[in-house]
PQR file with spaces between the fields and no chain letter, atoms N, CA, C, O and H, PARSE charges and radii, in Angstrom:
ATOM       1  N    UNK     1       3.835   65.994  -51.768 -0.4000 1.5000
ATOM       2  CA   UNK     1       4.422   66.129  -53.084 -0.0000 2.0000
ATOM       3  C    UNK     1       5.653   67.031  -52.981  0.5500 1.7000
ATOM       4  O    UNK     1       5.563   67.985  -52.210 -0.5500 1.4000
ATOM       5  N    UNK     2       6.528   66.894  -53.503 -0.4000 1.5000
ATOM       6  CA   UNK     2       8.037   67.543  -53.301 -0.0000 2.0000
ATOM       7  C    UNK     2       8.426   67.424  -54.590  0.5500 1.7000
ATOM       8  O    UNK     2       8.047   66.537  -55.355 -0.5500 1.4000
ATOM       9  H    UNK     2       6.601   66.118  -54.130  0.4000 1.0000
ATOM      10  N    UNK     3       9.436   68.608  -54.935 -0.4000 1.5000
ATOM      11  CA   UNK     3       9.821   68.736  -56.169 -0.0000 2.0000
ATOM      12  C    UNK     3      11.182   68.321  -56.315  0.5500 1.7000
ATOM      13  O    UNK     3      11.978   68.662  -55.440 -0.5500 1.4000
ATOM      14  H    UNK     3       9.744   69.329  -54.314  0.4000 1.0000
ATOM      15  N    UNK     4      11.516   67.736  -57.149 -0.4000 1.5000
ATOM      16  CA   UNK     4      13.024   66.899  -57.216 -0.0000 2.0000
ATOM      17  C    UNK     4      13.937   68.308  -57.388  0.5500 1.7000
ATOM      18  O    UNK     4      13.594   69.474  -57.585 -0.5500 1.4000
ATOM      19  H    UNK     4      10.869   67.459  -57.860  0.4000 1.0000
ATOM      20  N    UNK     5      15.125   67.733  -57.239 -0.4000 1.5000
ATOM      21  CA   UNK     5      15.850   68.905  -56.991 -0.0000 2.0000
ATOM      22  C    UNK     5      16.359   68.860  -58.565  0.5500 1.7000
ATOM      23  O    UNK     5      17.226   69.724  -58.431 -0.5500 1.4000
ATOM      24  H    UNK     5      15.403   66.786  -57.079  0.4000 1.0000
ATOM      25  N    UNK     6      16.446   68.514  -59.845 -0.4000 1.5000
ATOM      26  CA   UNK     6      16.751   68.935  -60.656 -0.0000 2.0000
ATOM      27  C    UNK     6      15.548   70.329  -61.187  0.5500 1.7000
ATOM      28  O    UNK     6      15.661   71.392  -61.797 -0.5500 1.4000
ATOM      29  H    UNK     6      15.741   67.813  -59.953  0.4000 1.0000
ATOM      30  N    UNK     7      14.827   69.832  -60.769 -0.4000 1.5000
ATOM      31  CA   UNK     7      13.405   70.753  -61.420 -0.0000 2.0000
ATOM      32  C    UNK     7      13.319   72.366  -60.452  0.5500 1.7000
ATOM      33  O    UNK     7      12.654   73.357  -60.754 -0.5500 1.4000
ATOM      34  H    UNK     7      14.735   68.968  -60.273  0.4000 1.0000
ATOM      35  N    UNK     8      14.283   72.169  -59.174 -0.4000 1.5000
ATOM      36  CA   UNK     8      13.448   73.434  -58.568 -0.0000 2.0000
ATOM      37  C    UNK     8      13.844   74.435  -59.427  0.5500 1.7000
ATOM      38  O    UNK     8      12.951   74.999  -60.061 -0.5500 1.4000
ATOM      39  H    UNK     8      14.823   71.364  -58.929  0.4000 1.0000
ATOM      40  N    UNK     9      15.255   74.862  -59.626 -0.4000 1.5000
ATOM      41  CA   UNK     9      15.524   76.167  -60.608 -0.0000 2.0000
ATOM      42  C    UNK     9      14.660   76.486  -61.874  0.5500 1.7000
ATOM      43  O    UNK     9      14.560   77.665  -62.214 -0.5500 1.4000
ATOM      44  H    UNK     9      15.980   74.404  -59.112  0.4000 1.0000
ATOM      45  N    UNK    10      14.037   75.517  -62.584 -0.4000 1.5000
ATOM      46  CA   UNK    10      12.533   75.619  -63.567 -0.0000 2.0000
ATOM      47  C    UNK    10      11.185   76.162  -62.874  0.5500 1.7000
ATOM      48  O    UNK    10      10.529   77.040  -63.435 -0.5500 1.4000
ATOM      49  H    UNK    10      14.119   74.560  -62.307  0.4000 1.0000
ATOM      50  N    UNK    11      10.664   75.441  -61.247 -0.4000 1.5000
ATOM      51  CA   UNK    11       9.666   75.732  -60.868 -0.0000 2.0000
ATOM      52  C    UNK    11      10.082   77.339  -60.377  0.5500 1.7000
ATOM      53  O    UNK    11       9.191   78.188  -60.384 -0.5500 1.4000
ATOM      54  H    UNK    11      11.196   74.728  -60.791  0.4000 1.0000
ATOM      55  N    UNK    12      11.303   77.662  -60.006 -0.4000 1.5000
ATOM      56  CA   UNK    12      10.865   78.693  -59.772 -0.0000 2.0000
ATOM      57  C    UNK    12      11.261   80.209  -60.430  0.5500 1.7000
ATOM      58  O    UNK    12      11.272   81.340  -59.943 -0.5500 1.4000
ATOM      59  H    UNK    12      12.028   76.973  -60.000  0.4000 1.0000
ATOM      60  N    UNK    13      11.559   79.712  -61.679 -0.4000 1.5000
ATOM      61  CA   UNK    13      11.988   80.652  -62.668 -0.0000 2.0000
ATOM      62  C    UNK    13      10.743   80.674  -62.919  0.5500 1.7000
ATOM      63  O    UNK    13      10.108   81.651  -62.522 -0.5500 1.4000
ATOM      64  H    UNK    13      11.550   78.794  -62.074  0.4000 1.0000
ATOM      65  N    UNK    14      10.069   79.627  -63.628 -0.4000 1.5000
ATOM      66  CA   UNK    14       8.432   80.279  -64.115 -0.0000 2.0000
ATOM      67  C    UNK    14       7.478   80.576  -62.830  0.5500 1.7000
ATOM      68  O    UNK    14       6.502   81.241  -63.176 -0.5500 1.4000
ATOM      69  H    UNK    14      10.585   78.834  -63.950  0.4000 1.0000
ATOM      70  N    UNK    15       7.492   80.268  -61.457 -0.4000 1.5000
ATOM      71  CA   UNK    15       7.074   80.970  -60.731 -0.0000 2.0000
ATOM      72  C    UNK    15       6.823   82.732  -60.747  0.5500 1.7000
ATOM      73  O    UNK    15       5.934   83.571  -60.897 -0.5500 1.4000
ATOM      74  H    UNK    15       8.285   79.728  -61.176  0.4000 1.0000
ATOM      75  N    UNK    16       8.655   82.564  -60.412 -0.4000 1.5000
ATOM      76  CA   UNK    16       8.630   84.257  -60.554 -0.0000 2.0000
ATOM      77  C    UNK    16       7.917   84.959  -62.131  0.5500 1.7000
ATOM      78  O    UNK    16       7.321   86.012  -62.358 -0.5500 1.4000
ATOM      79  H    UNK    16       9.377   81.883  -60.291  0.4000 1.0000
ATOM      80  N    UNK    17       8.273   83.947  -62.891 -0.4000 1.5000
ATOM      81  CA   UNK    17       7.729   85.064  -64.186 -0.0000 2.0000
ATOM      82  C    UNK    17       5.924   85.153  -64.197  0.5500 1.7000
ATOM      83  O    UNK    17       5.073   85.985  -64.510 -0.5500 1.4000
ATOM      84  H    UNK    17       8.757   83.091  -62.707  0.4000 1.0000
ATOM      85  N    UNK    18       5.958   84.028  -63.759 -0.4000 1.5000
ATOM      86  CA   UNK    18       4.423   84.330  -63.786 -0.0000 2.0000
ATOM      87  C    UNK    18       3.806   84.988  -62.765  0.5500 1.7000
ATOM      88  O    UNK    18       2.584   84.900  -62.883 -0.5500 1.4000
ATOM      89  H    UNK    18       6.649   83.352  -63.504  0.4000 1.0000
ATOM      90  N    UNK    19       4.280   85.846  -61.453 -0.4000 1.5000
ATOM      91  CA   UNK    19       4.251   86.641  -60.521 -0.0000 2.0000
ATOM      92  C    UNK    19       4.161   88.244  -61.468  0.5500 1.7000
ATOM      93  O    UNK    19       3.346   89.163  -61.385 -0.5500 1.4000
ATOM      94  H    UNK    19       5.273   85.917  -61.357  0.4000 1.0000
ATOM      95  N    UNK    20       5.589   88.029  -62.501 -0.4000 1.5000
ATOM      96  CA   UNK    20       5.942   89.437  -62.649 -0.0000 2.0000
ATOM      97  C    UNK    20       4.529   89.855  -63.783  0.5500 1.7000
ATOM      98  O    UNK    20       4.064   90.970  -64.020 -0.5500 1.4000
ATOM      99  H    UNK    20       6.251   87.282  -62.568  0.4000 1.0000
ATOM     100  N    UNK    21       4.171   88.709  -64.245 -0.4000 1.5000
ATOM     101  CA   UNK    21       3.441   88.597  -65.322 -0.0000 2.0000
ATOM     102  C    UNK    21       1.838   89.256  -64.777  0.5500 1.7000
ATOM     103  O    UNK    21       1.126   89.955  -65.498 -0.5500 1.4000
ATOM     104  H    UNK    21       4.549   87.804  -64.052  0.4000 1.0000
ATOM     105  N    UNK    22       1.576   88.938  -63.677 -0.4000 1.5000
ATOM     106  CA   UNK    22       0.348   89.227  -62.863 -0.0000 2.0000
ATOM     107  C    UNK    22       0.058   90.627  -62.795  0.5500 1.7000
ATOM     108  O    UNK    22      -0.782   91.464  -63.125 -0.5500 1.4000
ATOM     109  H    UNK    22       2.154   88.371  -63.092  0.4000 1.0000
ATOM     110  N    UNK    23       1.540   90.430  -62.001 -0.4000 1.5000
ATOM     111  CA   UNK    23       1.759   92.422  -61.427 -0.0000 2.0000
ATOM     112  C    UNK    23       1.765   93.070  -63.011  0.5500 1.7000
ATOM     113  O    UNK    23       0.779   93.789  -63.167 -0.5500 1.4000
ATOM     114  H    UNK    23       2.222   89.750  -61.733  0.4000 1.0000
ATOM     115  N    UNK    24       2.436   93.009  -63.945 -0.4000 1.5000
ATOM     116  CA   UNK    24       2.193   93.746  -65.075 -0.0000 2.0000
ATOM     117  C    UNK    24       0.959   93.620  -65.609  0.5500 1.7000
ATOM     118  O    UNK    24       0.455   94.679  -65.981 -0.5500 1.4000
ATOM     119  H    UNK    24       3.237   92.425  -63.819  0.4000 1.0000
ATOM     120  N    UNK    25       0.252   92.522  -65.772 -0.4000 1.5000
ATOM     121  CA   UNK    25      -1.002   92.593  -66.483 -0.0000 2.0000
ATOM     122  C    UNK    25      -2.065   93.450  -65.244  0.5500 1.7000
ATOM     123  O    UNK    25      -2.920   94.123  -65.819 -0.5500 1.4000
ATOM     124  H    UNK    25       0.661   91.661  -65.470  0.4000 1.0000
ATOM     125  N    UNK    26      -2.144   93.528  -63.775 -0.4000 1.5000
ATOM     126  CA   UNK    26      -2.731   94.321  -63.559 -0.0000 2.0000
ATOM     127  C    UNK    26      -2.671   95.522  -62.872  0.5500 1.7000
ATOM     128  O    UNK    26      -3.391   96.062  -62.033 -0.5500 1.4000
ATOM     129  H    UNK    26      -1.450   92.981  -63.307  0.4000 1.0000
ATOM     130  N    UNK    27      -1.417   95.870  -63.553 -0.4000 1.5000
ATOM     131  CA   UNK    27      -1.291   97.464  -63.596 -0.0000 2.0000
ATOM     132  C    UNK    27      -1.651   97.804  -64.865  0.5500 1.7000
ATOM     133  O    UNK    27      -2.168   98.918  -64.787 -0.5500 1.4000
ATOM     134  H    UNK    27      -0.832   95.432  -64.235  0.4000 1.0000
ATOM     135  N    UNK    28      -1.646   97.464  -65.875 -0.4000 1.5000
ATOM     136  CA   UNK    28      -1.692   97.701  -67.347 -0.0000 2.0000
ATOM     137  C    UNK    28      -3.000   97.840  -67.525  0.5500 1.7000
ATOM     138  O    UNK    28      -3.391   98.573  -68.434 -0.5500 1.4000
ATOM     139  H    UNK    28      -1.225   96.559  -65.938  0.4000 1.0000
ATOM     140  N    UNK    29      -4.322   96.868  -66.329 -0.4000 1.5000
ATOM     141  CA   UNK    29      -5.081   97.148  -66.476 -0.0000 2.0000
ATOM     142  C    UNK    29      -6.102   98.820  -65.728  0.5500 1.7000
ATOM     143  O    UNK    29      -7.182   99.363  -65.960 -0.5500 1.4000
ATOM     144  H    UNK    29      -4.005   96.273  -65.591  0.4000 1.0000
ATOM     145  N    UNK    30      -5.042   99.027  -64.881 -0.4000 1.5000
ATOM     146  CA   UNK    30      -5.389  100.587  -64.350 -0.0000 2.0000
ATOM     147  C    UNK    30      -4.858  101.300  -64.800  0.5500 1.7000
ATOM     148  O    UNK    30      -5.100  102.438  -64.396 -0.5500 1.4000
ATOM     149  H    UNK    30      -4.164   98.586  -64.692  0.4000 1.0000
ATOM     150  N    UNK    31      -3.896  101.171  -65.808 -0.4000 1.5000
ATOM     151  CA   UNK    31      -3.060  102.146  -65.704 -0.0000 2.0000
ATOM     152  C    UNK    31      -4.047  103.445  -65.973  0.5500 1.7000
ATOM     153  O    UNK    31      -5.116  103.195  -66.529 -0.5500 1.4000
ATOM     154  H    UNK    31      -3.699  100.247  -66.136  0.4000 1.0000
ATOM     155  N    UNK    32      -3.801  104.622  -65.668 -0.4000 1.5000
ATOM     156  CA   UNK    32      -4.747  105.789  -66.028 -0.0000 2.0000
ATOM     157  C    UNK    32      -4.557  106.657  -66.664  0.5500 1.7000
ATOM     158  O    UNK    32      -3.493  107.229  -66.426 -0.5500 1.4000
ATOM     159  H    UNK    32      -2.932  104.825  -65.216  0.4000 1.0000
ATOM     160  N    UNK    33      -5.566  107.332  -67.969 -0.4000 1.5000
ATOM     161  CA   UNK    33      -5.152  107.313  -69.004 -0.0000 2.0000
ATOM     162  C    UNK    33      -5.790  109.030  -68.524  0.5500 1.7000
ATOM     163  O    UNK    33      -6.882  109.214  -67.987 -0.5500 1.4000
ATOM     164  H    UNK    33      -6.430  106.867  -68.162  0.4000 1.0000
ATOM     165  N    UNK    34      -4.746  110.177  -68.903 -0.4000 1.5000
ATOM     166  CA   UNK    34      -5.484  111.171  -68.437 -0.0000 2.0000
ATOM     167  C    UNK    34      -5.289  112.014  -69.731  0.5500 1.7000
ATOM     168  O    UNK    34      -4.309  111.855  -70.458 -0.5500 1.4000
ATOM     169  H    UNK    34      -3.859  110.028  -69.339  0.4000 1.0000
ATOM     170  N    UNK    35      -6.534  113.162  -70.049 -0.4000 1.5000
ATOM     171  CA   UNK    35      -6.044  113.796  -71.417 -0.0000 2.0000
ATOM     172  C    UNK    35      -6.341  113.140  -72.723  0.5500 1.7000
ATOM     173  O    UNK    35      -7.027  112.122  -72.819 -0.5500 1.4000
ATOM     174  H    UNK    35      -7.331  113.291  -69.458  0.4000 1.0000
ATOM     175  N    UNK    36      -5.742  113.830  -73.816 -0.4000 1.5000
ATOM     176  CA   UNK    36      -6.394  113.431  -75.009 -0.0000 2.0000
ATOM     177  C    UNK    36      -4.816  112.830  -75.463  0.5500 1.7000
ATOM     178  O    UNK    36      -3.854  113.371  -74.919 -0.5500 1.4000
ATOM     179  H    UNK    36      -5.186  114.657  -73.738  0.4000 1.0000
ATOM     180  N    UNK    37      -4.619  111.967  -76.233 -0.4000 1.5000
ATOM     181  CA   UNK    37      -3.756  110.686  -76.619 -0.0000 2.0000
ATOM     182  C    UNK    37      -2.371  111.766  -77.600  0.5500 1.7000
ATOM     183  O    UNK    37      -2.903  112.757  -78.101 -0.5500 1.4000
ATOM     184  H    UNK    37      -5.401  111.528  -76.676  0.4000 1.0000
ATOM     185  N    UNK    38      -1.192  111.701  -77.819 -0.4000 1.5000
ATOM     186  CA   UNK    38      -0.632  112.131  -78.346 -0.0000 2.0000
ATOM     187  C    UNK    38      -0.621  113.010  -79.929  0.5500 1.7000
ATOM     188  O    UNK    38      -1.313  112.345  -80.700 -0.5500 1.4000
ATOM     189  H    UNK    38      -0.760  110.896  -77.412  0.4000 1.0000
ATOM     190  N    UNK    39      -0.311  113.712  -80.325 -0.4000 1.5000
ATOM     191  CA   UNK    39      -0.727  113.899  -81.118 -0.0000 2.0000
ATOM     192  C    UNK    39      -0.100  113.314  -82.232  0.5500 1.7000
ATOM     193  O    UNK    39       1.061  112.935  -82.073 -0.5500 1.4000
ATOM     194  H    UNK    39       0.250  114.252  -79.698  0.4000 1.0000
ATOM     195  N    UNK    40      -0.876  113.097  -83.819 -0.4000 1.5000
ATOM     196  CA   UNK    40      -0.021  112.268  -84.417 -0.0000 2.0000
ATOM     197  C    UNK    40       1.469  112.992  -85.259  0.5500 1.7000
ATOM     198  O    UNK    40       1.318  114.210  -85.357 -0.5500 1.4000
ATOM     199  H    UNK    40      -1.818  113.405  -83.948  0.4000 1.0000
ATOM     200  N    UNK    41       2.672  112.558  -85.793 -0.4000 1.5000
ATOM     201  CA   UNK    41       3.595  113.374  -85.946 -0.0000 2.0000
ATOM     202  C    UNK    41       3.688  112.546  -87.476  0.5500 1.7000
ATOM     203  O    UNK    41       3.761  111.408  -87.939 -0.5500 1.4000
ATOM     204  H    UNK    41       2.795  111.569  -85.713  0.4000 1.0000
ATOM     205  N    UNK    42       3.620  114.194  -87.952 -0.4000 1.5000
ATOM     206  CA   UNK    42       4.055  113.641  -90.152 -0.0000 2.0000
ATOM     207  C    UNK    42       5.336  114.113  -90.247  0.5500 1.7000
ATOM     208  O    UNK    42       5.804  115.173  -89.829 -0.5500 1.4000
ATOM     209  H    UNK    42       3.561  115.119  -87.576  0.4000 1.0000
ATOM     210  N    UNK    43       5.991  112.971  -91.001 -0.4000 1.5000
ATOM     211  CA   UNK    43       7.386  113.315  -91.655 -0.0000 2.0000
ATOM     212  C    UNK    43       7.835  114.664  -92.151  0.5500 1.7000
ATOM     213  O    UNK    43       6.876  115.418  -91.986 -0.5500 1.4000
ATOM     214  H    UNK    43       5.612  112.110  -91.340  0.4000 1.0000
ATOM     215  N    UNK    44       8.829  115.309  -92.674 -0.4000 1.5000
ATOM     216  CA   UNK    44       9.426  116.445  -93.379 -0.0000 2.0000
ATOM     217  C    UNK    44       9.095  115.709  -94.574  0.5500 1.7000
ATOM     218  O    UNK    44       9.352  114.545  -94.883 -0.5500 1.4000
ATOM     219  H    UNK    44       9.607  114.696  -92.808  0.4000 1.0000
ATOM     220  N    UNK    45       8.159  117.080  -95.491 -0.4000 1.5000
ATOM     221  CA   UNK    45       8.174  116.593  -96.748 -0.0000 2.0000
ATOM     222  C    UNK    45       9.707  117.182  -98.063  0.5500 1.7000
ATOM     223  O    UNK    45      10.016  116.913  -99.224 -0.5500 1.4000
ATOM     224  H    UNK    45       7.951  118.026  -95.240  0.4000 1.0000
ATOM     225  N    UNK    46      10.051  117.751  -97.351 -0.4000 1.5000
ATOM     226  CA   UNK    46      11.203  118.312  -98.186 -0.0000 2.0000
ATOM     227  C    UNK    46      12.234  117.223  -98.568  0.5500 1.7000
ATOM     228  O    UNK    46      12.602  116.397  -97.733 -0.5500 1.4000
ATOM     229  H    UNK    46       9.800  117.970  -96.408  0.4000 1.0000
ATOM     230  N    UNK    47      12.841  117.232 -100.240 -0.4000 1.5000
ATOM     231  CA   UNK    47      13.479  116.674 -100.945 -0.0000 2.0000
ATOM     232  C    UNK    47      14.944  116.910  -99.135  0.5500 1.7000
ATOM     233  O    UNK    47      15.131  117.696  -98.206 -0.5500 1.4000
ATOM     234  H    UNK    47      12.542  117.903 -100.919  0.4000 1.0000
ATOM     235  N    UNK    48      15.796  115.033  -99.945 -0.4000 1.5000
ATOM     236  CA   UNK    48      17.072  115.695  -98.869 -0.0000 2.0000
ATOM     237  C    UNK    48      18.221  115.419  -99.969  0.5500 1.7000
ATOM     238  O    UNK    48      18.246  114.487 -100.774 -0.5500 1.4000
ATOM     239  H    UNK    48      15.644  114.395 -100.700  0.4000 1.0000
ATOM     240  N    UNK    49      18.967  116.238  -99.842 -0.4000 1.5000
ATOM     241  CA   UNK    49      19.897  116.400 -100.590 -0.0000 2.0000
ATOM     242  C    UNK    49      21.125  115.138 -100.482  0.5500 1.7000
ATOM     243  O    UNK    49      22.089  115.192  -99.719 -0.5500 1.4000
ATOM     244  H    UNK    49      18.946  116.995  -99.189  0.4000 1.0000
ATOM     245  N    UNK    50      20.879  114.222 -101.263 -0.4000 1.5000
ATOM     246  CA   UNK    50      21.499  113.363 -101.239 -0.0000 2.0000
ATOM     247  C    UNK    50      23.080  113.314 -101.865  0.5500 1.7000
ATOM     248  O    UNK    50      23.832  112.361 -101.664 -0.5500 1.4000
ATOM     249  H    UNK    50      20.095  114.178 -101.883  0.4000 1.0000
ATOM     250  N    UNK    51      23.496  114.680 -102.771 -0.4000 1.5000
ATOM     251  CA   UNK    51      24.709  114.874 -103.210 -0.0000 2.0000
ATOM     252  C    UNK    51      25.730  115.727 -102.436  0.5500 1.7000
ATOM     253  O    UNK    51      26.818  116.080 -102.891 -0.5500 1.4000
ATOM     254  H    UNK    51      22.885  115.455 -102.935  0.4000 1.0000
ATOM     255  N    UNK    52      25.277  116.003 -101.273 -0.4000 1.5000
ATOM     256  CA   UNK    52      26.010  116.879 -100.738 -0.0000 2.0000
ATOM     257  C    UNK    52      27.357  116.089  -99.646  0.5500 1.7000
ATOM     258  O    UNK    52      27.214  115.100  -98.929 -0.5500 1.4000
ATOM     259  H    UNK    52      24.393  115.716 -100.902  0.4000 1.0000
ATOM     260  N    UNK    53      27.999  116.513  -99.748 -0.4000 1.5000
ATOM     261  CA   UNK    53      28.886  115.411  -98.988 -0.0000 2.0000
ATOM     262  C    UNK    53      29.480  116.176  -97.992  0.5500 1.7000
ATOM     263  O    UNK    53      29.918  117.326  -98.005 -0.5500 1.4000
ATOM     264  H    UNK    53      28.115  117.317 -100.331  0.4000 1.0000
ATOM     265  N    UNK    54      29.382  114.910  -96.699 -0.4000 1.5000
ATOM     266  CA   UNK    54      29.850  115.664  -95.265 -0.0000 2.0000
ATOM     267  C    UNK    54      31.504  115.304  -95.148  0.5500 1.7000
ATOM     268  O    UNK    54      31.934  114.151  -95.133 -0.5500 1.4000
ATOM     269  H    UNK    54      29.026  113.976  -96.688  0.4000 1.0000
ATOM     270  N    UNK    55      32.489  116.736  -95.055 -0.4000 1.5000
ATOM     271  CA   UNK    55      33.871  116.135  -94.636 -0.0000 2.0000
ATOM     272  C    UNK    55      33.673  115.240  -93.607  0.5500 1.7000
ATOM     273  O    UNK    55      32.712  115.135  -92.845 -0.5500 1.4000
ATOM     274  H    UNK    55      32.139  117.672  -95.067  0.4000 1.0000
ATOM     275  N    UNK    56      34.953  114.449  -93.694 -0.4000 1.5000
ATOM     276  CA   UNK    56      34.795  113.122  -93.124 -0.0000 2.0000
ATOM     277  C    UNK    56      36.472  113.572  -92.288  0.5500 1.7000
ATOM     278  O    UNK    56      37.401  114.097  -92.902 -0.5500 1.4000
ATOM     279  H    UNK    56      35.734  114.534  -94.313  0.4000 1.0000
ATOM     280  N    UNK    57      36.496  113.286  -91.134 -0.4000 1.5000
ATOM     281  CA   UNK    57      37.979  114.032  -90.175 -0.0000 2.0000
ATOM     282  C    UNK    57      38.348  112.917  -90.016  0.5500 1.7000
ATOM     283  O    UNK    57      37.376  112.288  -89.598 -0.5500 1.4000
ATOM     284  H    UNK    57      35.741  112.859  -90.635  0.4000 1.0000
ATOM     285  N    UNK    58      39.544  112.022  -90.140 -0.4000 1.5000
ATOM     286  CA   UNK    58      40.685  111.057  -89.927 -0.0000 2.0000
ATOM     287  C    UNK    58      41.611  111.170  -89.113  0.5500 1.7000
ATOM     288  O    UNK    58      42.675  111.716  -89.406 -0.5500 1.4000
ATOM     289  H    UNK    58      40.333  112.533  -90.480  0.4000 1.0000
ATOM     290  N    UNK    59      41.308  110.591  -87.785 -0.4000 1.5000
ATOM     291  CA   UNK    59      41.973  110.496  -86.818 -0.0000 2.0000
ATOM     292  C    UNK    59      43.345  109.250  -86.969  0.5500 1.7000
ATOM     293  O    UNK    59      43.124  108.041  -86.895 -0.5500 1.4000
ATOM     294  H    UNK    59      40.444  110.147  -87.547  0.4000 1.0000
ATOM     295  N    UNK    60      44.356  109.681  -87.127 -0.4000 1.5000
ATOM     296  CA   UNK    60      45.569  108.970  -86.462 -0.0000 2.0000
ATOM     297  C    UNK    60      45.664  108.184  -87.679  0.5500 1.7000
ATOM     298  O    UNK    60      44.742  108.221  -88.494 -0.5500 1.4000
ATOM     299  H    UNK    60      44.536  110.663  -87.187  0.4000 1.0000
ATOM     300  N    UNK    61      47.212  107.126  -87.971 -0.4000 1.5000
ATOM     301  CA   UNK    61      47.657  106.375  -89.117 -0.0000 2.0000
ATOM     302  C    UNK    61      46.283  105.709  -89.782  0.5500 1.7000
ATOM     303  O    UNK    61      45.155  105.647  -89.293 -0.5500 1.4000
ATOM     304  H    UNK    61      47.961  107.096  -87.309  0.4000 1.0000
ATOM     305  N    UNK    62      46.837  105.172  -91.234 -0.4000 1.5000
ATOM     306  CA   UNK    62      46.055  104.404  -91.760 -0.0000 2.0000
ATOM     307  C    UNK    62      46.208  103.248  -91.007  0.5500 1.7000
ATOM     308  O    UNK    62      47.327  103.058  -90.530 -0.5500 1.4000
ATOM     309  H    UNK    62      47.754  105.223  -91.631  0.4000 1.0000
ATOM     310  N    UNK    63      45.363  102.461  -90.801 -0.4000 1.5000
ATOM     311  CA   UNK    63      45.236  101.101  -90.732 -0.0000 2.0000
ATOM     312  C    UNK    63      46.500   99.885  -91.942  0.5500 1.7000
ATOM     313  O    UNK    63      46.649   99.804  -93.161 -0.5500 1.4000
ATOM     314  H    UNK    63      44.454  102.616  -91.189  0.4000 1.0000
ATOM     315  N    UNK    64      46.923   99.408  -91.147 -0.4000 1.5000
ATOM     316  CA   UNK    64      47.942   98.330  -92.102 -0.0000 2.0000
ATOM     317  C    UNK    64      47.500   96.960  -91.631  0.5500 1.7000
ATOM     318  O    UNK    64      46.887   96.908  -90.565 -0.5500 1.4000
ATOM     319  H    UNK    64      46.801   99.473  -90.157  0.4000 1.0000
ATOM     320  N    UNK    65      47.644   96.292  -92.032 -0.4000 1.5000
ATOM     321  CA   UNK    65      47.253   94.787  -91.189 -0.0000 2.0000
ATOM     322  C    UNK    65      48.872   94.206  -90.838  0.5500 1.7000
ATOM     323  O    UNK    65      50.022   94.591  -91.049 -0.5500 1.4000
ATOM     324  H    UNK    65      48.142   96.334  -92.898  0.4000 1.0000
ATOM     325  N    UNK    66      48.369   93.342  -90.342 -0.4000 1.5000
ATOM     326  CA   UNK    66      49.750   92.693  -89.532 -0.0000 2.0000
ATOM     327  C    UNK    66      49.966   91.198  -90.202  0.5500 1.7000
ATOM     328  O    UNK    66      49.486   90.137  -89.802 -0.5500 1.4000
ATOM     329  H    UNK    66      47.435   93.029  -90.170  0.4000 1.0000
ATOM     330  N    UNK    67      50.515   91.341  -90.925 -0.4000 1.5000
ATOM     331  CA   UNK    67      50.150   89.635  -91.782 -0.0000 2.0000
ATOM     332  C    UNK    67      51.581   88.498  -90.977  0.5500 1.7000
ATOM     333  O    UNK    67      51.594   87.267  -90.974 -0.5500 1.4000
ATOM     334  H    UNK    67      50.906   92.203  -91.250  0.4000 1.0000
ATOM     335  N    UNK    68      52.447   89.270  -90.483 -0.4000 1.5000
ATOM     336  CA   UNK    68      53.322   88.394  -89.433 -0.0000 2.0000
ATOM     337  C    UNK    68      53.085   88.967  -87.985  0.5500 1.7000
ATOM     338  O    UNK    68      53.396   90.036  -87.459 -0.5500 1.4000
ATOM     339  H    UNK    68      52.437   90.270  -90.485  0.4000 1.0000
ATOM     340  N    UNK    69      52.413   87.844  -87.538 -0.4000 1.5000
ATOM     341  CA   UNK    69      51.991   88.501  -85.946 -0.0000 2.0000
ATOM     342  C    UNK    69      53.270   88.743  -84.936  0.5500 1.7000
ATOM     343  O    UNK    69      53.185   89.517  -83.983 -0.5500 1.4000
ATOM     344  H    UNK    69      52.160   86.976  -87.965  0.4000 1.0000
ATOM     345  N    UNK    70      54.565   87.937  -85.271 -0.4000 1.5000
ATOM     346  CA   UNK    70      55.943   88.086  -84.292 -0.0000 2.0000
ATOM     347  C    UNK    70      56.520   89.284  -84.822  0.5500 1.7000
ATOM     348  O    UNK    70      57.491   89.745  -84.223 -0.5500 1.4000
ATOM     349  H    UNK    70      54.634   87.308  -86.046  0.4000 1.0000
ATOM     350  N    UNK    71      56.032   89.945  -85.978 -0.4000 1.5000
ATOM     351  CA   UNK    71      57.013   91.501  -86.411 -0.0000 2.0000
ATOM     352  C    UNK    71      55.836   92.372  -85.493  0.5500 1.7000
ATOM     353  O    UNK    71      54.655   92.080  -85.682 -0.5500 1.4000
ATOM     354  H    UNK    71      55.243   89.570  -86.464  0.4000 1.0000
ATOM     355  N    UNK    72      56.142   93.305  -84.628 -0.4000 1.5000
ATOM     356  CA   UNK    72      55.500   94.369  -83.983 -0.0000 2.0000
ATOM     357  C    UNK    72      55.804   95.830  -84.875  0.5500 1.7000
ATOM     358  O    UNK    72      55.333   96.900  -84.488 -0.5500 1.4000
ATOM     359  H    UNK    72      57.101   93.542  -84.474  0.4000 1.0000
C-alpha cells in the first residue's frame, strides 16, 4: 500500500499532530501536582473614579489627510 503523492503532505501533517497530541496528553497525565492549588484572588472593591481625566501628551503635527496623492 503506498500513499499517492498528493496525500503525503496530509498523512503527515496529521501524523505529526497526532504524535504531538500523545506526548501532550501523557505528560498532562503526570504532570505533578505539588502543594496546595493557588490561592483564589478577589477584585478591588473600591469605587474607580471615572471623572478624573489623564493628560493626554501629543507628539508631533496634527494629522491632515492627503486627498491629492501627486501634491507631497
Amino acid at each position: 500500500m503506498r500513499i499517492r503523492e498528493e496525500n503525503r503532505n496530509a498523512v503527515l501533517l496529521s501524523a505529526v499532530a497526532l504524535c504531538c497530541a500523545v506526548v501532550t496528553g501523557t505528560l498532562a497525565l503526570f504532570e505533578p501536582v505539588f502543594g496546595q492549588g493557588p490561592e483564589k484572588q478577589v477584585a478591588d472593591n473600591r469605587p474607580i473614579d471615572a471623572t478624573a481625566e489623564v493628560p493626554v501628551r501629543v507628539v508631533g503635527a496634527p494629522f491632515v489627510s492627503n486627498v491629492n496623492p501627486l501634491q507631497r
